[in-house]
N, C-alpha and C positions, 0 to 999 in steps of 0.2 A: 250838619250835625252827624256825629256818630254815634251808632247805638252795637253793644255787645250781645248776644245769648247766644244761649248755646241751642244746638238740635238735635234730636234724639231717634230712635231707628233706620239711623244711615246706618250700612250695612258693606259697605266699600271704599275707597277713592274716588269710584266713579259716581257715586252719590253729593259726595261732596262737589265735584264741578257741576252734575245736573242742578243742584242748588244757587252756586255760585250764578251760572247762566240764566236761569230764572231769574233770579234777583236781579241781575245788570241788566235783563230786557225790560223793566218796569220804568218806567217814567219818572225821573227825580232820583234815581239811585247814580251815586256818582260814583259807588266800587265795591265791592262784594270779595270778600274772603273768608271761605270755610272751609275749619280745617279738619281731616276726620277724624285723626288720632284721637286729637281733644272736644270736636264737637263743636266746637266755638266756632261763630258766626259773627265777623266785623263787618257793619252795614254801615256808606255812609253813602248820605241823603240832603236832598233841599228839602225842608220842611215848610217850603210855601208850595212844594207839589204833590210829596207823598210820605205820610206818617208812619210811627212805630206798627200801630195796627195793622196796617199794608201790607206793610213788607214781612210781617210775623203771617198773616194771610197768605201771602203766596208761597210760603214752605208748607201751610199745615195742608193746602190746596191739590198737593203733591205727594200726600199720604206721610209728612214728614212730622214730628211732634218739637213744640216751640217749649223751653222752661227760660 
């Protein structure tokens, strides 16, 4: 399953990968792309390991805001 949203007080490029690497270290995430121009976060996931909730959790976790 793939899920979209965006993230909100990335403040660099370098934000956008410390995000993306969180995401990929999580259990059940099979690829992570955020991008910072736009903000937009592509997550895809096995959803017999780890849900939307999860994964929107580990950015807010990091001082990041999920919409």
């Amino acid at each position: 399953m793939t899920i979209q949203f965006k993230i909100t007080n990335m403040t660099c490029a370098s934000c956008a990968r410390v995000n993306e690497n969180y995401l990929l270290k999580a259990k059940g995430v099979l690829s992570a792309k955020v991008d910072f121009k736009s903000g937009l976060a592509a997550v895809e996931y096995d959803e017999k390991i780890i849900g939307e909730p999860k994964i929107k959790e580990i950015i807010t976790k990091n001082g990041y805001g999920v919409i």
